[in-house]
Residue frames as qw, qx, qy, qz and C-alpha x, y, z in Angstrom:
[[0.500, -0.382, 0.186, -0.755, 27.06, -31.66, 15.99],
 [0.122, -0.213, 0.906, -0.345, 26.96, -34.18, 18.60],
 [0.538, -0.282, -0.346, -0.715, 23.60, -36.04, 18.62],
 [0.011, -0.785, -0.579, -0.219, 20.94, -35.99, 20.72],
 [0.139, -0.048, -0.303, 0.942, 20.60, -32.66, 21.98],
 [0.225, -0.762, -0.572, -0.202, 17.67, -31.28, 23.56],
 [0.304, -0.795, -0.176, 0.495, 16.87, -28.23, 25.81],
 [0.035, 0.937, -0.199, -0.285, 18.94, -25.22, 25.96],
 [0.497, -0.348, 0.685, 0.403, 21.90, -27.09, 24.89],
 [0.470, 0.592, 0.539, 0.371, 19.52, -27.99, 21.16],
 [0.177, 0.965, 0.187, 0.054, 18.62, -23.82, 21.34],
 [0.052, -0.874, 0.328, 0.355, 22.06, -22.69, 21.46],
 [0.598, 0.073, 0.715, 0.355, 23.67, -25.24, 19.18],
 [0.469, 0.422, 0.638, 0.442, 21.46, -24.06, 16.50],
 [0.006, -0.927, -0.285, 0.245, 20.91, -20.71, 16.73],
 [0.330, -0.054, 0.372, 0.866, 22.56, -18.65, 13.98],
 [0.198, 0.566, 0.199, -0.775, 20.77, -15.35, 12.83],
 [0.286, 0.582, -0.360, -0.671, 21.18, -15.41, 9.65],
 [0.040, -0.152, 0.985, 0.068, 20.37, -19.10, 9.43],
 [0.659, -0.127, -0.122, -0.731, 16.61, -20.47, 8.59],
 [0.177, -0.212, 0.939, -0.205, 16.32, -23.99, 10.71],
 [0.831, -0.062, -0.221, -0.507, 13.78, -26.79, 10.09],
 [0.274, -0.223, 0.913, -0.202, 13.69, -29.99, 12.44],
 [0.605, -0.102, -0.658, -0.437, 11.73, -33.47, 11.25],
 [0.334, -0.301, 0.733, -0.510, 10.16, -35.16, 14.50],
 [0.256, -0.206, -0.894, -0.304, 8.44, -38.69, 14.03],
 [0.469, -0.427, -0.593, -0.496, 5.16, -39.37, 15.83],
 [0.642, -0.543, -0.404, 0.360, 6.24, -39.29, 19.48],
 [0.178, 0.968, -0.088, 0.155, 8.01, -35.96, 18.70],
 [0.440, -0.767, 0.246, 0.396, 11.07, -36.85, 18.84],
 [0.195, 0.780, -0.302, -0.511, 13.82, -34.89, 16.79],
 [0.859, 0.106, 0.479, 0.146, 14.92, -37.35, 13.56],
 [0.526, 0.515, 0.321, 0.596, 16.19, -34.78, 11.05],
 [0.405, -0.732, -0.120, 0.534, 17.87, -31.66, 11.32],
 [0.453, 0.264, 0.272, 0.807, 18.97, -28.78, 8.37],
 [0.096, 0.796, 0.309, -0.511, 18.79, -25.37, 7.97],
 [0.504, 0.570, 0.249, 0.599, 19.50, -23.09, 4.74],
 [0.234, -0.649, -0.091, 0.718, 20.94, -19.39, 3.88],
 [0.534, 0.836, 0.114, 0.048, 20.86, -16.99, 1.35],
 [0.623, -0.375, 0.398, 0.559, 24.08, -16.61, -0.47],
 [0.346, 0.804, -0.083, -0.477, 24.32, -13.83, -2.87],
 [0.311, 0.069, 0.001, -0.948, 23.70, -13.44, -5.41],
 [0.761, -0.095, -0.177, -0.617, 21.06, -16.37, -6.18],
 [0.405, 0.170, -0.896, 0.072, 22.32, -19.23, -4.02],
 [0.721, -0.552, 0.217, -0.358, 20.20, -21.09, -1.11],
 [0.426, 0.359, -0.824, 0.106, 22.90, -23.13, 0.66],
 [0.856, -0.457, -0.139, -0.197, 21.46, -25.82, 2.96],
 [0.108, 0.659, -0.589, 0.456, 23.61, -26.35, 5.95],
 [0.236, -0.362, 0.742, -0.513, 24.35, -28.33, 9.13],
 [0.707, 0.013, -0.500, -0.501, 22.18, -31.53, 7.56],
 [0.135, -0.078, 0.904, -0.399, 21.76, -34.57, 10.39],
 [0.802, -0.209, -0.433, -0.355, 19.80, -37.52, 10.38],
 [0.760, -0.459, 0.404, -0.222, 19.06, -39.50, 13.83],
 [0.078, 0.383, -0.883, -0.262, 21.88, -42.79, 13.27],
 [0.373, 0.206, 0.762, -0.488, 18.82, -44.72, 13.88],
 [0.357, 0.620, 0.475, -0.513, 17.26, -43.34, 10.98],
 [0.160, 0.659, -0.504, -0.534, 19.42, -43.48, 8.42],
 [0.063, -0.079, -0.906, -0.411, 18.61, -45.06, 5.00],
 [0.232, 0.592, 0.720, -0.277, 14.83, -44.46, 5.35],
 [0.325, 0.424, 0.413, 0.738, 15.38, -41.61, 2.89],
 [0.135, -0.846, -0.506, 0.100, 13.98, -39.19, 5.53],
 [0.358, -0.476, 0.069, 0.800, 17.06, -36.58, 4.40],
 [0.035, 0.344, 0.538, 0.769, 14.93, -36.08, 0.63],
 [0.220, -0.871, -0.413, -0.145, 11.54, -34.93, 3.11],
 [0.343, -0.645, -0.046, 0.681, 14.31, -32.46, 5.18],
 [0.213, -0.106, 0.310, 0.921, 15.85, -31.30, 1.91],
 [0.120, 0.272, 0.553, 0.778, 12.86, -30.62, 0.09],
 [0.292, -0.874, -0.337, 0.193, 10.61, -28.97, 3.01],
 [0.392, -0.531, 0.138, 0.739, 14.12, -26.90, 3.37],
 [0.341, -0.032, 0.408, 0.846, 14.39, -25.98, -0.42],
 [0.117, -0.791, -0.573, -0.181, 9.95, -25.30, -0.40],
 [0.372, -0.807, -0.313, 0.335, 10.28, -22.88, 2.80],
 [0.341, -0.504, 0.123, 0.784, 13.19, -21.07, 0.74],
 [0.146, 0.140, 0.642, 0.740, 11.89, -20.44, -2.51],
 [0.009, -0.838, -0.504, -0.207, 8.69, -19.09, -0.58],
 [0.451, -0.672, -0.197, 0.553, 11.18, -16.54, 0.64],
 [0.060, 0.741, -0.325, -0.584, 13.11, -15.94, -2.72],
 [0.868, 0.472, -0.154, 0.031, 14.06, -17.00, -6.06],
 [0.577, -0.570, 0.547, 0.209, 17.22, -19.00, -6.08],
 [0.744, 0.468, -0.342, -0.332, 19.08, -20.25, -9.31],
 [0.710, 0.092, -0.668, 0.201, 21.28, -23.04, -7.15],
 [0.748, -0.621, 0.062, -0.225, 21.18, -25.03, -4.31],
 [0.507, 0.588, -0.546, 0.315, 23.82, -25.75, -2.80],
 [0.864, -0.501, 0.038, -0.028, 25.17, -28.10, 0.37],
 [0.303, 0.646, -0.687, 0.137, 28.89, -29.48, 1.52],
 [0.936, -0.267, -0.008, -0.229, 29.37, -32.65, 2.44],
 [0.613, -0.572, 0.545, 0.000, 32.30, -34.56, 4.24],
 [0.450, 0.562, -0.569, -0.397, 34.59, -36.68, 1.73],
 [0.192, 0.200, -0.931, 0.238, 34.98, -39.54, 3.47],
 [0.432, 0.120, 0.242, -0.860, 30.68, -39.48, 3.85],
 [0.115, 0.120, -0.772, -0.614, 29.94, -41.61, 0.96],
 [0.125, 0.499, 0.857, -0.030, 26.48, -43.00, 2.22],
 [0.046, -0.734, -0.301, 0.608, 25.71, -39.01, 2.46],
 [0.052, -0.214, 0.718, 0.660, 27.30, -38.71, -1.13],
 [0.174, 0.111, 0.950, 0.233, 25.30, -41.17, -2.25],
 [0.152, 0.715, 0.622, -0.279, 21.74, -39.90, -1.20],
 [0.077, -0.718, 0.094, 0.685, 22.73, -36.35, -2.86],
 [0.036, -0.138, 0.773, 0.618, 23.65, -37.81, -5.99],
 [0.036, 0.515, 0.855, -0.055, 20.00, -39.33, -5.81],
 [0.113, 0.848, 0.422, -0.299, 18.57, -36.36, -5.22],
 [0.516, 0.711, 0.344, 0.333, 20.63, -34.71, -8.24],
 [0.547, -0.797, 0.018, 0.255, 23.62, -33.02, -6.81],
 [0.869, 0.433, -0.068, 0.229, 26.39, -32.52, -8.51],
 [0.632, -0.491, 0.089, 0.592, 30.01, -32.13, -7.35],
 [0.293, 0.947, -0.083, -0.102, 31.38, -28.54, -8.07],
 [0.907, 0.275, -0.087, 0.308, 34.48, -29.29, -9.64],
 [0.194, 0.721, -0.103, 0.658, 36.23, -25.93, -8.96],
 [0.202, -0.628, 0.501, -0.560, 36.28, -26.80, -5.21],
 [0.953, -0.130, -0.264, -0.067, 37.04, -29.96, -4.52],
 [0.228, -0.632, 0.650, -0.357, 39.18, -31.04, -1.56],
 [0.449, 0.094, -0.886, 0.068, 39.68, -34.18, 0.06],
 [0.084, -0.034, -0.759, 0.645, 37.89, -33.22, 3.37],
 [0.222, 0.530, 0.429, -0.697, 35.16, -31.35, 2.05],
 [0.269, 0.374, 0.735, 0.497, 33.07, -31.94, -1.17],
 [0.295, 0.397, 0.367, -0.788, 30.72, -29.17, -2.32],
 [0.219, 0.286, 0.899, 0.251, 27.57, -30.02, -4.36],
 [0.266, 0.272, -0.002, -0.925, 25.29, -28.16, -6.45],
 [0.199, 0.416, 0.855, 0.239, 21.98, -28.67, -7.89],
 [0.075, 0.074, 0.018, -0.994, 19.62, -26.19, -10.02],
 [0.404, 0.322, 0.684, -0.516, 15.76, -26.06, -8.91]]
C-alpha cells in the first residue's frame, strides 16, 4: 500500500468487510500507523496490512498499533494465536516482531513471505 493516502482513495484502499481496521494519528491528526486484524477459524486473530509512516519508523509506534489491534480483538473473542506475515527481505520489520515475541512458523516458510506466530 502506497503511502500517504487520504480521502476516498484511504476509504477504498482499506475497506475489506470482513476486516477490523485501526489507524494511529499523532497530535495534528495525521495518519502514522496503519493495521487491521481477522478472525481465522478456528482460534486465530491474524493482524494484517501493518504500515508505519517512513518517517516514523523505529519509534516503536508498531508495539502501540499491535497491541490496541490484539486489545480491540480479544474484546470481540477468545483467540489462542496471533498471527501476522511479514516480507522476507523486511528484516527491520522482522526484527520489531521478534521483540514483541513472534515466532517464525516453520511449516511455512518461503523466501518472499515469512509467517509469524505468537500466543496471547
Amino acid at each position: 500500500m502506497p503511502w500517504p493516502l487520504d480521502g476516498p482513495e484511504l476509504a477504498l484502499a482499506l475497506y475489506r468487510e470482513y476486516a477490523h481496521p485501526r489507524a494511529l494519528v499523532d497530535e495534528t491528526g495525521a495518519l502514522v500507523a496503519f493495521g487491521e486484524y481477522y478472525f481465522k477459524p478456528p482460534a486465530t486473530v491474524r493482524f494484517a496490512r501493518l504500515i508505519v509512516a517512513p518517517n516514523r519508523r523505529g519509534q516503536r509506534l508498531i508495539d502501540t498499533l499491535i497491541d490496541r489491534l490484539a486489545a480491540d480483538a480479544a474484546r470481540h473473542r477468545t483467540s489462542d494465536t496471533l498471527e501476522l506475515a511479514v516480507f522476507g527481505d523486511n528484516s527491520p520489520a522482522k526484527r520489531a516482531y521478534l521483540r514483541l515475541g513472534f515466532i517464525p512458523r516453520q511449516d511455512v516458510l518461503s523466501d518472499a513471505i515469512l509467517t509469524m506466530q505468537r500466543h496471547p
